[in-house]
C-alpha positions in Angstrom: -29.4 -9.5 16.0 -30.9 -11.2 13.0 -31.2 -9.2 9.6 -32.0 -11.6 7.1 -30.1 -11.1 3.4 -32.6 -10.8 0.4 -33.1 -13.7 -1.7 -33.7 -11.1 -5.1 -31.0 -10.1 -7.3 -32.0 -6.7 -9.0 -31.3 -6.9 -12.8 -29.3 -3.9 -12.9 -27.0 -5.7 -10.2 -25.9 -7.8 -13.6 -25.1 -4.8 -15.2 -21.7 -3.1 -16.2 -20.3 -1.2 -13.7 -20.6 1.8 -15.8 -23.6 1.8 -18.0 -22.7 3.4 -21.5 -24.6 6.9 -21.5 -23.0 7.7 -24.9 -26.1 8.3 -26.2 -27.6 10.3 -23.5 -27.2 14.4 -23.7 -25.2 15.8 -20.5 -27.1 18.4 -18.8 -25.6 22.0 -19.0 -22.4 23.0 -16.5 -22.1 19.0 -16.1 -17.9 18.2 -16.5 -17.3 15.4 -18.9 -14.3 13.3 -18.7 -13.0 10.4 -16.4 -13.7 12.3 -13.1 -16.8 13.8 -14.2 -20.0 12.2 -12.8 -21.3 11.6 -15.8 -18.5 9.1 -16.3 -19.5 7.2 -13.3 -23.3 6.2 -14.7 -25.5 8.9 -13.2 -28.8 10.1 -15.0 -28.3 13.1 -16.8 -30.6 14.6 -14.0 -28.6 13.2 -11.1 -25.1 14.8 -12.8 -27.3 18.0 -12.8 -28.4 18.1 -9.1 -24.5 17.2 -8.3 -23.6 20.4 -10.0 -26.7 22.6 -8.5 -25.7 21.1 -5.3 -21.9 22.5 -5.8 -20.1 19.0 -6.6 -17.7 20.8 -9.3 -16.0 17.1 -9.7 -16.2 14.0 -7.7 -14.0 13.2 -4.7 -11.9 9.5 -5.1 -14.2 7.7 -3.0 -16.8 9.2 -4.8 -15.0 8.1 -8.1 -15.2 4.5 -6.7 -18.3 4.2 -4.8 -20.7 5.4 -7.5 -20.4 2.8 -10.5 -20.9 0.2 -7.9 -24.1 1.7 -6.5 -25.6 2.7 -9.5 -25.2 -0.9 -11.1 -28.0 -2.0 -8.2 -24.6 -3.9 -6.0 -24.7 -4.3 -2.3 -21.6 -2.3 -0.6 -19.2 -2.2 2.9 -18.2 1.1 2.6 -15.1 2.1 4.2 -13.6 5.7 3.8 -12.3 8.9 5.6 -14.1 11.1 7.2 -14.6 14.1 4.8 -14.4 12.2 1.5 -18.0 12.7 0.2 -19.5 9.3 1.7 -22.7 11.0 1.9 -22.9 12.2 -1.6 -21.6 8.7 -2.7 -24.8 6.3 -1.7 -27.3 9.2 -2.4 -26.7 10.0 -5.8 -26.3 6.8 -7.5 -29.5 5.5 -5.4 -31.3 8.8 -6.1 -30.4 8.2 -9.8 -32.0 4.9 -10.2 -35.1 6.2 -8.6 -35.3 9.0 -10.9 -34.9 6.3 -13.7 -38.0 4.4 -12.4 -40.4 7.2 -11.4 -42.0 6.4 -15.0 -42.5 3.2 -13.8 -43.9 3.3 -9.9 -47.8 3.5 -9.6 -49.9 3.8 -6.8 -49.3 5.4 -3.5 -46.0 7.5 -2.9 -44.4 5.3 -0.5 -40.6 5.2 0.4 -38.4 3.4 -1.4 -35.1 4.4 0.4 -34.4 4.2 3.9 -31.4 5.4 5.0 -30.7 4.8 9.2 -28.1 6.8 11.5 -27.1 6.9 15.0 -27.6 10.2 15.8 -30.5 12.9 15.3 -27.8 15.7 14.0 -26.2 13.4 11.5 -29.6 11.8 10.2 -31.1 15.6 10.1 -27.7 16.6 8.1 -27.9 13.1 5.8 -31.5 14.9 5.3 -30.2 18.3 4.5 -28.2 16.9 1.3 -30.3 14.8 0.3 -33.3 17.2 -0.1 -30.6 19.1 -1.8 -29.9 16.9 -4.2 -33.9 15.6 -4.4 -35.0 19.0 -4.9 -33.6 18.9 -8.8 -34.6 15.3 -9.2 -38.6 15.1 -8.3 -37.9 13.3 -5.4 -39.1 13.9 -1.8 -37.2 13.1 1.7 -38.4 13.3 5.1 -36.5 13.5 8.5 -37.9 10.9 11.0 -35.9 11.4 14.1 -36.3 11.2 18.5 -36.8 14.8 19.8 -38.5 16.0 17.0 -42.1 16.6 16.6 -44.2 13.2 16.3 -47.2 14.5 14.8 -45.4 16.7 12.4 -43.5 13.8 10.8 -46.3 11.9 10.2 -48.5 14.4 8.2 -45.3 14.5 6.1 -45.4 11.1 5.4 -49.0 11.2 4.5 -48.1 13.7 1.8 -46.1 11.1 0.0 -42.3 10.6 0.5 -39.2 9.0 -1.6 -36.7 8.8 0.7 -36.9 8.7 4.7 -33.2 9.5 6.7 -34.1 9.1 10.5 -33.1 7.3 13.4 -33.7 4.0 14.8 -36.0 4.7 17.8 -38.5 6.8 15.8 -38.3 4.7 12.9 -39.4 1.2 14.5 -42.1 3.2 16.4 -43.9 5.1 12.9 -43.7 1.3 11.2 -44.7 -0.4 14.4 -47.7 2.1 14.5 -48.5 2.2 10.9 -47.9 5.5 10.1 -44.5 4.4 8.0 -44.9 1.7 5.4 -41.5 0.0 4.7 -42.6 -2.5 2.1 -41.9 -0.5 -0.4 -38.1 0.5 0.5 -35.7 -0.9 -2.4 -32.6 0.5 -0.7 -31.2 0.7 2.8 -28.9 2.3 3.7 -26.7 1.9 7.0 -24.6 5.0 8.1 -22.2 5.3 10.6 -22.8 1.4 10.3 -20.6 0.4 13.3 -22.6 2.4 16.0 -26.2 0.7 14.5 -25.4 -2.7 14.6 -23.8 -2.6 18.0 -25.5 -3.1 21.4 -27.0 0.1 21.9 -29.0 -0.7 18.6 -29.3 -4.4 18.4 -32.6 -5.0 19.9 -34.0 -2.3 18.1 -32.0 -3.0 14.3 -33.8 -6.9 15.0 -37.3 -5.8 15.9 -36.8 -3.7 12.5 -35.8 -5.8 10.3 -38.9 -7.7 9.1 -40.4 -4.3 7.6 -37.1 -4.4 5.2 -37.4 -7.8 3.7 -38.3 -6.4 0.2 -35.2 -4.3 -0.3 -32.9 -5.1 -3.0 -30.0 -3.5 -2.4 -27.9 -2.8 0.8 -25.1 -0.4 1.9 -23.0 -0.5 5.1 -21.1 2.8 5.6 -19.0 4.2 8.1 -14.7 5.8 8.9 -14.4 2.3 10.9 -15.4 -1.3 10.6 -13.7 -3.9 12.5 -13.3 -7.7 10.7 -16.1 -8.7 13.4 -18.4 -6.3 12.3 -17.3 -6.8 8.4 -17.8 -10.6 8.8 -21.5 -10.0 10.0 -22.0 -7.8 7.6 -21.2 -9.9 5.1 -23.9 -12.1 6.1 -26.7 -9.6 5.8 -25.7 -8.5 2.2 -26.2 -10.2 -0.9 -22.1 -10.6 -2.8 -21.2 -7.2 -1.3 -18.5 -5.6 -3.0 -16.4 -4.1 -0.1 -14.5 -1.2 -0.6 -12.1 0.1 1.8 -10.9 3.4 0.7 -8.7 3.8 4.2 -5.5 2.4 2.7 -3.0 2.4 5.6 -4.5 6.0 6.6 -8.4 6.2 7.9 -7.2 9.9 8.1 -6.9 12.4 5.2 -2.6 13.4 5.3 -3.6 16.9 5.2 -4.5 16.6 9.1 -1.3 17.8 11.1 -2.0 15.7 14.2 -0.4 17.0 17.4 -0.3 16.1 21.2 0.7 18.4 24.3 1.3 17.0 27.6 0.0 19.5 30.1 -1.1 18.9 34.0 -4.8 18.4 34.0 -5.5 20.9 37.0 -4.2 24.0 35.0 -5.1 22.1 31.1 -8.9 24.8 31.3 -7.1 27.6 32.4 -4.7 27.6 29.5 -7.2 26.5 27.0 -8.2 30.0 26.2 -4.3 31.0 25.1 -3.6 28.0 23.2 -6.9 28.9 21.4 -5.7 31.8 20.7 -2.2 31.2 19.4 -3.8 28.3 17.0 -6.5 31.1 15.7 -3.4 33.9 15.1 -1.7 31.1 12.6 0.9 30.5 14.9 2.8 26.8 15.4 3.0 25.2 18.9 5.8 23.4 17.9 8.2 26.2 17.2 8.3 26.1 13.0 7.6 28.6 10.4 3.9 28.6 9.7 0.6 28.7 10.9 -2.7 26.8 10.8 -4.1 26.2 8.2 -5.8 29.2 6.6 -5.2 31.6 10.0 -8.8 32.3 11.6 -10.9 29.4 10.9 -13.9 27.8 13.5 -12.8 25.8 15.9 -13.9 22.1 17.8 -13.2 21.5 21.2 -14.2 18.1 21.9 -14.7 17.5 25.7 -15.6 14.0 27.8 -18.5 15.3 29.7 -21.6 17.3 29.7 -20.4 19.2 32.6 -17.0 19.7 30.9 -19.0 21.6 27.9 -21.1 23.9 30.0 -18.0 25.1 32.2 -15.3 25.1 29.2 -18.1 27.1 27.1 -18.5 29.7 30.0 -14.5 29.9 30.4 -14.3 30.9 26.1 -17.3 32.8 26.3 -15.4 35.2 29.4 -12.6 35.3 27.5 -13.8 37.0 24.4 -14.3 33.5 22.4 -17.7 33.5 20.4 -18.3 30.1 21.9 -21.8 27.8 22.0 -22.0 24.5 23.4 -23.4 21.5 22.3 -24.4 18.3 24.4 -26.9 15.5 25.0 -29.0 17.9 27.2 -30.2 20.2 25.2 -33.8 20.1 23.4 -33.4 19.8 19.7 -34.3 23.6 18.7 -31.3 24.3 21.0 -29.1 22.2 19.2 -29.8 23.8 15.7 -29.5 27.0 17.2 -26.1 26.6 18.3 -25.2 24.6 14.9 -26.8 27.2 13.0 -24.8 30.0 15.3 -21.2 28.4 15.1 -21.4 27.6 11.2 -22.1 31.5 10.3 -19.5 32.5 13.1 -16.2 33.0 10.8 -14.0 32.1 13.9 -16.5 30.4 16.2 -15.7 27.9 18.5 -17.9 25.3 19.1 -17.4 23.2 22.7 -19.0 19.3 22.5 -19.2 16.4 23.5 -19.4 13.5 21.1 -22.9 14.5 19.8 -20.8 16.0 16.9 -18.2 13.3 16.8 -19.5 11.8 14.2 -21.1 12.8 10.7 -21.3 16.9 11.4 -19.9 18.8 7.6 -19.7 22.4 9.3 -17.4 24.1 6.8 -14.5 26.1 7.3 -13.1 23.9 10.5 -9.5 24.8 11.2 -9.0 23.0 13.6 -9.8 20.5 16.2 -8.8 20.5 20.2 -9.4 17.3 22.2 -9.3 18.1 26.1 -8.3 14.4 26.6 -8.0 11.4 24.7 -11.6 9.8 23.8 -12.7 6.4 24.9 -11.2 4.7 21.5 -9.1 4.9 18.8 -12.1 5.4 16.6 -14.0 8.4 18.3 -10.6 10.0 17.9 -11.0 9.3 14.0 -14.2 10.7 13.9 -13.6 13.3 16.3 -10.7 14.8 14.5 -12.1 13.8 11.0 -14.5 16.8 11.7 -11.7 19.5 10.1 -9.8 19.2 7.2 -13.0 18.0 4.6 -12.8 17.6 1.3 -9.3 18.1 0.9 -8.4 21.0 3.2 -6.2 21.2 5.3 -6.6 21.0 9.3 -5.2 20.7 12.6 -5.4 18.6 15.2 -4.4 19.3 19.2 -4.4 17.0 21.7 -4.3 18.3 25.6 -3.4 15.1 27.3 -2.1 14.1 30.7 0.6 12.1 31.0 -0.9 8.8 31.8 -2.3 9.2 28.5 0.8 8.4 26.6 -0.5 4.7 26.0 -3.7 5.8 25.0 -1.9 7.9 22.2 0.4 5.1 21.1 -2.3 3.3 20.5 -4.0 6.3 18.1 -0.8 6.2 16.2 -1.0 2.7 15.7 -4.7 2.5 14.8 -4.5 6.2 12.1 -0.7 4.7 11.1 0.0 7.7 11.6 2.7 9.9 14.2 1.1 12.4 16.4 3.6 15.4 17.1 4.4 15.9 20.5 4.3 19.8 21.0 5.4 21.7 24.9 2.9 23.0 27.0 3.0 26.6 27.1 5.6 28.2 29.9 
């Protein structure tokens, strides 16, 4: 896959971290102070939309990611699932678009572009960044497979700032015209490990001419590997890299457990176990529940098939359940999304369609049946509870042959998984 670097160096890349905005009024309700982001060089209208959007103060990634973004610098962004990544390249790029609206004539093309792997997680990406937009003058669309063709490109027609979508689509609207590119200042890479992989790479190459003019570029994602990092580097211009992980690619307020449990009977007791986690009760025997009692619930399964039969299983057994997997048509999808994010103990049974990028709030906890492929999906997997500082749990049901896959879990997280008994 080629992606060339560009050969322009924005000024504003030459700028202090932190611009000084001692002279610029802070909107109403806006926090000042070192972890206000007003401190971190947003527009007064950016630290508004923050606030409107319900960002009371920003998270630590948030804290680092910002100054660098808003001073125009190319990024690798490494962090934790949960930790704001989202708001962290949209608001300082949203800022310096609102700063140059005076100055952009012409047609109302796109100046950001912001890619992901996955329909649900570019449509969410959307969701906050019209959000945010919506106080700040600026338009987004949703450009996305399995969505209505025609639709999106009337919506383009009618002028648009920023475009969140998904590869496929994408490369077909620019290929056909119906998406100018040459205007897009920023890209932005999320979930950047999945794009620039195999799955993507033809695609990400055939793509890449319609970006040359951009100025700067973020790569963002839980996981980046030194491969990956190394090619990144070649595709950004003096990237400032910061990996927010530490030792831990896992917020410490996840309590990560494992039960060994024969795989013939592991459905059949799902339904108890669920139970026992939602009535605040410990599998491993201590004083204390989960955290905060009846929360939603994950159950992350291998298989399409898997989803359909455990979903039935919770559904007999009083559960309100929905599944989610690759088969079902995108209006089915956001029903079931919609359906387990207003359920106050709903339990949501997927595959890894909603590994990655999904910010339902309220998640408890999270139940693998089975260890995933990687090390990774079970970062992401897991990463979906506990958000913004919560706390969460994690349960494992594993076979025993799975005991290497697990050692190698704790190695990768640096973190111990708590072995827990299977119930009598």
């Amino acid at each position: 896959m080629t992606i060339s670097s560009p050969d322009s160096t924005p000024a504003s890349a030459t700028s202090s971290a932190t611009p000084d905005l001692s002279s610029t009024p802070s909107p109403p309700n806006v926090a000042e102070g070192p972890q206000s982001f007003a401190a971190l060089g947003l527009s007064p209208q950016a630290c508004a939309a923050a606030a409107a959007a319900g960002f009371s103060k920003p998270t630590s990634i948030q804290q680092s990611v910002i100054p660098t973004l808003a001073a125009g610098r190319d990024a690798l962004l490494v962090g934790p699932t949960g930790s704001g990544k989202t708001a962290a390249f949209l608001l300082p790029i949203m800022s310096q678009l609102e700063q140059a609206e005076a100055e952009a004539a012409g047609e109302r093309t796109p100046r950001v572009l912001v890619l992901a792997p996955t329909r649900d997680l570019a449509t969410q990406t959307a969701g906050v960044s019209r959000q945010l937009g919506r106080h700040m003058g600026l338009r987004t669309r949703v450009v996305c497979g399995g969505l209505d063709r025609q639709r999106q490109v009337e919506g383009l027609a009618g002028g648009v700032d920023v475009v969140v979508g998904t590869i496929g689509r994408i490369l077909d609207l620019a290929q056909q015209g119906a998406l100018v590119l040459d205007g897009v200042t920023h890209l932005v890479l999320d979930e950047a490990d999945r794009l620039l992989d195999d799955e993507f790479s033809e695609a990400m190459t055939a793509l890449a001419p319609y970006l040359e003019n951009r100025q700067q570029t973020v790569f963002c994602s839980a996981t980046l590997q030194p491969g990956f990092m190394d090619f990144a580097r070649t595709v950004t211009r003096n990237p400032v890299q910061l990996d927010l992980t530490v030792d831990a690619p896992l917020p410490a307020t996840i309590r990560q457990q494992a039960m060994f449990i024969n795989q013939a009977v592991r459905e059949g007791a799902l339904p108890a176990i669920l139970a026992k986690l939602q009535a605040g009760q410990r599998h491993d025997g201590r004083k204390g529940g989960t955290a905060g009692g009846a929360s939603r619930t994950i159950v992350f399964v291998n298989t399409k098939r898997e989803a359909r039969r455990l979903n039935d299983l919770l559904a007999r057994a009083g559960q309100d359940s929905v599944a989610l997997h690759g088969d079902l048509a995108q209006g089915a999808r956001k029903a079931a999304l919609a359906h387990f994010s207003q359920a106050p103990a709903g339990v949501l049974v997927t595959t890894d369609v909603a590994a990655r990028g999904l910010d339902i709030d309220g998640v408890g906890q999270v139940i693998n049946m089975g260890l995933p492929a990687s090390a990774e999906l079970y970062i992401h997997r897991i990463g979906r509870t506990a958000r913004a500082g919560r706390r969460g749990n994690a349960l494992s049901l594993l076979s025993p042959e799975d005991r290497f896959a697990l050692r190698e879990v704790e190695r990768r997280t640096g973190q111990k998984v708590r072995i827990v008994p299977a119930p009598a």
